[in-house]
C-alpha positions in Angstrom: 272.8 -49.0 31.7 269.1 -50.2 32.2 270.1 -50.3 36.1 271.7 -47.1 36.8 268.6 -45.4 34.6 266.3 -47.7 37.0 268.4 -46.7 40.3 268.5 -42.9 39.1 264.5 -43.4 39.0 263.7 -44.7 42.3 266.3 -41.7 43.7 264.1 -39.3 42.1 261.0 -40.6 43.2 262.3 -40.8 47.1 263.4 -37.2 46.5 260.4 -36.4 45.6 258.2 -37.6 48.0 261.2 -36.2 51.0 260.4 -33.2 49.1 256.4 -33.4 49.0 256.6 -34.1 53.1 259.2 -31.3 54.2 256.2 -28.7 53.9 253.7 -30.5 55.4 256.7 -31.9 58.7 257.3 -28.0 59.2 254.1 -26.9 58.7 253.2 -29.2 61.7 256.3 -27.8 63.8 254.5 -24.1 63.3 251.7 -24.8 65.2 250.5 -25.1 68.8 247.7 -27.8 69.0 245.5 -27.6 71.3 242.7 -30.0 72.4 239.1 -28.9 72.4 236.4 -31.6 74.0 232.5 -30.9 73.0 229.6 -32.8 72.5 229.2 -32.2 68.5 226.8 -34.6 68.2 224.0 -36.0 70.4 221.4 -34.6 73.0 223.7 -31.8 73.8 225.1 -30.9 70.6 223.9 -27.2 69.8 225.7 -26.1 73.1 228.8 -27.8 71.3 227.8 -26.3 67.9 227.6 -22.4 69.7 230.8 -23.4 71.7 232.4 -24.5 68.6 231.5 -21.7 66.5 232.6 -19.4 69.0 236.0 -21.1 69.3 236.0 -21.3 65.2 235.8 -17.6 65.4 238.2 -16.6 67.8 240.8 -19.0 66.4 240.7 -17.1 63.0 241.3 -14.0 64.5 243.7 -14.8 66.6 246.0 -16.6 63.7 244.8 -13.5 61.5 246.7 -11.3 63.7 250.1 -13.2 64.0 249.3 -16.7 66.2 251.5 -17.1 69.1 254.8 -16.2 69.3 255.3 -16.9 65.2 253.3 -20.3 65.3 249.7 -20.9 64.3 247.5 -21.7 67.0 245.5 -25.3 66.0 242.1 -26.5 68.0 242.1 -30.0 67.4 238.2 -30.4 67.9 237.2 -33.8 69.5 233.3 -35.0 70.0 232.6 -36.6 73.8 229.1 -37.6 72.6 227.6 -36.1 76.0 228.8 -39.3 77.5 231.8 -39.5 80.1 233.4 -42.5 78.8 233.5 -41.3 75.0 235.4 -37.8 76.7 237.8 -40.1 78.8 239.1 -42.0 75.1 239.0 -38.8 73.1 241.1 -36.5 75.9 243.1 -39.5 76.0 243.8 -39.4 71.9 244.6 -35.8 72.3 247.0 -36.5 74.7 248.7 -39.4 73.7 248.6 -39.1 69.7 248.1 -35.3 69.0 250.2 -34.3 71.6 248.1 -31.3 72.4 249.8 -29.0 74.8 246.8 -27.9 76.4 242.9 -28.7 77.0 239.9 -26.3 76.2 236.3 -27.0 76.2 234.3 -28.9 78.9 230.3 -28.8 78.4 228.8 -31.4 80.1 229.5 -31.4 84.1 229.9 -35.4 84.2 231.9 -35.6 81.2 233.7 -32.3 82.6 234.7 -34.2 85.1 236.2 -37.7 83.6 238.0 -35.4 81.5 239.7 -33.6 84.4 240.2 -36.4 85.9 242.4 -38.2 83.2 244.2 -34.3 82.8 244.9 -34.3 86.0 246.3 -37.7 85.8 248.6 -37.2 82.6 249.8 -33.7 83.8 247.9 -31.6 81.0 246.7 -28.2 82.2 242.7 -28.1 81.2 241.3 -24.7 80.9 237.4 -25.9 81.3 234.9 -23.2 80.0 231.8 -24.3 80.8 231.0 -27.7 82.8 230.0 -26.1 86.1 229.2 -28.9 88.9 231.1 -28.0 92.0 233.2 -30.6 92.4 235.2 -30.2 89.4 237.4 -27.5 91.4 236.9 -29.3 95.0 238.9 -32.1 94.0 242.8 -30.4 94.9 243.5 -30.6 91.1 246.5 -28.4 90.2 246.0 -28.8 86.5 242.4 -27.8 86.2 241.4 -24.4 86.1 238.0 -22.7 85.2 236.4 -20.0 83.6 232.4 -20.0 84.3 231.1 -20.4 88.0 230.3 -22.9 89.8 227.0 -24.2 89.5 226.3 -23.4 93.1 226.6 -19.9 92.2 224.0 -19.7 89.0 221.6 -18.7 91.4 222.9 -15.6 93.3 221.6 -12.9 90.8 218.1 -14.5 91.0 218.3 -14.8 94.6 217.9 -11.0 94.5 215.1 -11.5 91.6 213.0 -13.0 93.5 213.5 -11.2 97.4 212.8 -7.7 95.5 210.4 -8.2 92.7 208.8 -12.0 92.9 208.7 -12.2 97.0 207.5 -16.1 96.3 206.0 -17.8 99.3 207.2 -21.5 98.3 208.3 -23.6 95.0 208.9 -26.8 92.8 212.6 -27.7 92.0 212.2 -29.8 88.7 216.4 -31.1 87.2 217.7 -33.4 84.9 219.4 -36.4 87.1 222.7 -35.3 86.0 225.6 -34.4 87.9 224.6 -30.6 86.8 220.9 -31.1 87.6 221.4 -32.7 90.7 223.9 -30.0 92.3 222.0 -27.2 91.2 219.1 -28.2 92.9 220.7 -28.4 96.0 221.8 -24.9 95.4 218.7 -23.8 94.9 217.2 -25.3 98.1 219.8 -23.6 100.1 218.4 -20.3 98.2 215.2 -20.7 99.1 216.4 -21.4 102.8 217.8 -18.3 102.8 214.7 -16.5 101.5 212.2 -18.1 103.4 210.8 -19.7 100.0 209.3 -23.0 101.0 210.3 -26.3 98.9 206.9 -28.1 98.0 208.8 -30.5 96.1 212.3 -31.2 94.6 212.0 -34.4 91.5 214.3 -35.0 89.7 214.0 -36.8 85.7 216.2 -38.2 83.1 217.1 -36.4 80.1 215.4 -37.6 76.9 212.2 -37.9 78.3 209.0 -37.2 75.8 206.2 -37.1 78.7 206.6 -34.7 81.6 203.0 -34.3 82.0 202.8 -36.8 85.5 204.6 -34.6 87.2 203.7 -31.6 86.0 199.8 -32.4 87.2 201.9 -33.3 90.3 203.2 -29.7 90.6 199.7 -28.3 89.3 197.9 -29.9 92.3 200.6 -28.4 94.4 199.9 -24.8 92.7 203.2 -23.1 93.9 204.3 -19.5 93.4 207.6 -20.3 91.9 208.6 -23.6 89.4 212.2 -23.9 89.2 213.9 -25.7 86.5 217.3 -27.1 86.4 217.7 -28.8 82.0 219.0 -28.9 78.9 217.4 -27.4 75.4 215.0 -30.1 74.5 213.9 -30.9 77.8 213.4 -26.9 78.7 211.6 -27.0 75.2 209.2 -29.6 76.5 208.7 -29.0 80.2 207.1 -25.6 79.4 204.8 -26.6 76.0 203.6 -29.2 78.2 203.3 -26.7 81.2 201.0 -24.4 79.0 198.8 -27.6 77.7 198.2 -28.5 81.1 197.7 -24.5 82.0 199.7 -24.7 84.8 200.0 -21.5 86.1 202.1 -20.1 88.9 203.4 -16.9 89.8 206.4 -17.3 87.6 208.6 -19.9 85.8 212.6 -19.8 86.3 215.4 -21.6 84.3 218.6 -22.4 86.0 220.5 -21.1 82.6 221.8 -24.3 80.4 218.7 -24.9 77.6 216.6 -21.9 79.1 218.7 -19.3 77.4 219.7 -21.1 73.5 218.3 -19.6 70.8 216.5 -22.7 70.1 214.1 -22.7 73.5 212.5 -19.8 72.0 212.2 -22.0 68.6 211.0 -25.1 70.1 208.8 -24.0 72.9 207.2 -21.5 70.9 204.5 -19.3 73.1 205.0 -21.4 76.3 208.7 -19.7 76.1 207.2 -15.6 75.9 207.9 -14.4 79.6 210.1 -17.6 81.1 212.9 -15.8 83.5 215.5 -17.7 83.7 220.2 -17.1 85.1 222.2 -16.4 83.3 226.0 -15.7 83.3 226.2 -13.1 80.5 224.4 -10.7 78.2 225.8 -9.0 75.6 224.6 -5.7 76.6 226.8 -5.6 80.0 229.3 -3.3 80.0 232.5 -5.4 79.3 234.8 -4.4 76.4 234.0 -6.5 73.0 230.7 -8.1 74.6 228.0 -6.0 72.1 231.1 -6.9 69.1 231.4 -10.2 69.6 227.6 -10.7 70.1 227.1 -8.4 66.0 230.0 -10.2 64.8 228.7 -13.9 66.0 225.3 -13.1 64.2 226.7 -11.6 61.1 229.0 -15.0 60.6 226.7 -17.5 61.8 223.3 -15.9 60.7 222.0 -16.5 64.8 222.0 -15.1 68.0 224.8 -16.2 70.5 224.6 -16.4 74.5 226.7 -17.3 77.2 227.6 -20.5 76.4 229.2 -18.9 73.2 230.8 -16.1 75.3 232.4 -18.5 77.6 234.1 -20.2 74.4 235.3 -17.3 72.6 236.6 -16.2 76.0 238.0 -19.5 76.7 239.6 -19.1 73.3 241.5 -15.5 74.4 242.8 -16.5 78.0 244.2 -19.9 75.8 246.1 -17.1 73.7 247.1 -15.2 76.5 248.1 -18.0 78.6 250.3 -19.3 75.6 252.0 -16.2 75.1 253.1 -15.3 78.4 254.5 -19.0 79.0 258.3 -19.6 79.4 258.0 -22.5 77.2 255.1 -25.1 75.6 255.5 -27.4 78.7 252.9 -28.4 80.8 254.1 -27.0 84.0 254.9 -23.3 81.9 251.6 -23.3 81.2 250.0 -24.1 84.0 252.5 -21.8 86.2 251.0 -19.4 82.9 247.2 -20.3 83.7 248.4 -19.3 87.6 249.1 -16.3 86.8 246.2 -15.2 85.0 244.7 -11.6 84.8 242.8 -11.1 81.9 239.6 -9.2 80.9 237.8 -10.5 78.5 234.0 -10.8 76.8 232.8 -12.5 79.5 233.8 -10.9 82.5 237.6 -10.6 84.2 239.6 -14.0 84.5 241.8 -14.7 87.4 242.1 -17.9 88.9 242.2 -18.1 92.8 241.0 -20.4 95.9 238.0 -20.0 98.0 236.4 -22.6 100.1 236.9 -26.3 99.1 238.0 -24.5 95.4 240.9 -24.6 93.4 242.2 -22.6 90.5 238.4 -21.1 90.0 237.3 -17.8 88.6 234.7 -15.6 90.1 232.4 -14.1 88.7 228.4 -12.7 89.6 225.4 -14.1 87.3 222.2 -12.3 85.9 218.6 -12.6 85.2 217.3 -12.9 81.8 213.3 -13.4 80.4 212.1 -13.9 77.0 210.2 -11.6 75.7 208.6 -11.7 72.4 211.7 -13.9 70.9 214.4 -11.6 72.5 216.4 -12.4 75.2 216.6 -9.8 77.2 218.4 -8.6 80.6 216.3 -7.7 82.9 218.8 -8.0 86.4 220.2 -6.0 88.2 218.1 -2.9 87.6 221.2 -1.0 86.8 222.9 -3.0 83.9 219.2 -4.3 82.6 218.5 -3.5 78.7 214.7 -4.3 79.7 212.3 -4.0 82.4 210.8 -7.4 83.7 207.2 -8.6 82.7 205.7 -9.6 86.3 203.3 -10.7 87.5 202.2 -12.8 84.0 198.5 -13.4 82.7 199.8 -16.9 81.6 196.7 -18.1 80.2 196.0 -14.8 78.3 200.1 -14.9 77.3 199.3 -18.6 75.9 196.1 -17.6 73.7 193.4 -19.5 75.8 
């Protein structure tokens, strides 16, 4: 008797726990994961904090209006650190153990790129929404599409900037030694080839740095029109307090986008920022349906302003709907025949992946100019779409208080 009670026991405690895992087993089978790479922590991680946020956002609207095809869409969130080889083991996890059916994210241009490469490798479509070095879409990669532009292309709306308004005689190129840094700079040269704009000096620096001032008294004793800066938020932050404390002063100061349009440059470079023009890819004044909402909504949910970076993830987020909704199936050759096949508007601009020079599966789309002005962001290029006119020339010593 003491056995059957003991073997009716056990029966009900395996029932039981069949019972407690049924939920949680079908649970998983209504959702679609997907696998979202950022740097969350380290010297890039507010761009992965406004990505994130952004993607947070547009995931909880799109499950709040039905998810995909009955199933809850899931953003499995990985950190790459900022460092390639921490995105090559993560995308690896994603694919291997999560079994995402998809990639998102992308910030950093080199770790961008390891990712894409092990993508591309395991046959995993990878919708990349903001690492921008060329050479992402150059390599013939049929699983790797993207949103943002090239960062060859950052420059074209200040290209008109300057020819019209600035009319600069020559410059100083100053980038981060990255793989971002480094291209954009080159693009920039070619720029001011094609503008007559004569290159004083092109140096390069790695990130992380807490001393720019050697050659910033370089650039001084070269006293060009035009300093051209190619960096990320702490080291935009520094270059230009340490610019004013030095009182270097030329015609005008332009940021190649990244850490010249965060929130946080205003924050941390405080009056040196009042006046800096800098690319950018989007505003949330231009004319493109949602852009003004999603900017109000951003700022009433996160207590901040959000910029393009944040615009390229929400949108990132919305083509990753749309692409999963018109698939045949959740395979990785549906979706990418899917991501093919895309023609979407969104809040950052239309989305339709084609090929164009040594490019494959790349969007196009045309940039802007932006300057700070009194701790707003504001567009000030082209004429017709600005919310602002442009500041220029600048009294920088008067700007700065001295």
């Amino acid at each position: 008797m003491r056995k059957n009670v003991k073997s009716i026991f056990l029966l009900l405690v395996v029932i039981s726990v069949f019972a407690f895992m049924l939920p949680t087993q079908a649970s998983a089978a209504d959702t679609i994961k997907v696998g979202i790479v950022l740097p969350l922590t380290g010297a890039q991680a507010k761009f992965g904090e406004i990505e994130k946020q952004s993607f947070d956002m547009a995931l909880e609207e799109i499950n709040g209006g039905g998810g995909i095809k009955g199933k809850k869409l899931e953003f499995i969130m990985e950190d790459d650190t900022g460092r390639p080889e921490v995105g090559r083991s993560v995308v690896e996890k994603l694919i291997t153990k999560d079994k995402v059916v998809m990639l998102g994210g992308g910030y950093s241009s080199s770790v961008t790129f390891g990712v894409a490469g092990v993508a591309q490798q395991n046959r995993v479509p990878f919708l990349v929404n903001t690492g921008s070095a060329d050479k992402i879409t150059e390599q013939g990669w049929d699983y790797i599409f993207r949103l943002n532009p090239p960062v060859s292309e950052y420059a074209s709306g200040v290209e008109t900037f300057l020819a019209e308004v600035v009319k600069p005689k020559d410059a100083v190129i100053l980038h981060e030694n990255s793989l971002f840094g480094t291209k954009g700079a080159k693009a920039f040269q070619k720029s001011c080839e094609k503008l007559g704009i004569k290159v004083l000096m092109t140096e390069g620096y790695e990130h992380g740095g807490i001393d720019f001032k050697p050659v910033l008294v370089k650039v001084k004793q070269l006293n060009p029109d035009l300093v051209y800066m190619i960096s990320y938020i702490m080291d935009a932050s520094l270059l230009m307090r340490q610019a004013r404390e030095l009182k270097l002063t030329p015609r005008l100061f332009v940021g190649g986008a990244a850490g010249f349009t965060l929130p946080e440059f205003d924050q941390n470079a405080g009056k040196a920022a009042n006046f800096v023009v800098s690319a950018t890819l989007w505003h949330q004044v231009l004319p493109l349906p949602g852009a003004m909402d999603y900017f109000n909504r951003f700022k009433a949910k996160y207590n901040k302003d959000t910029e393009y970076h944040g615009a390229e993830a929400y949108a990132a987020a919305y083509v990753i709907r749309d692409v999963l909704k018109r698939a045949k199936s959740f395979s990785a050759e549906d979706i990418k025949q899917a991501l093919s096949e895309t023609k979407l508007m969104t809040v950052f601009g239309p989305v339709q992946f084609t090929s164009y020079d040594k490019k494959t599966n790349q969007n196009r789309l045309i940039t802007y100019v932006v300057q700070w002005q009194h701790g707003k962001l504001q567009l000030i290029w082209p004429k017709n779409l600005a919310n602002a006119k442009y500041v220029y020339p600048v009294d920088w010593l008067r700007e700065w208080g001295y």
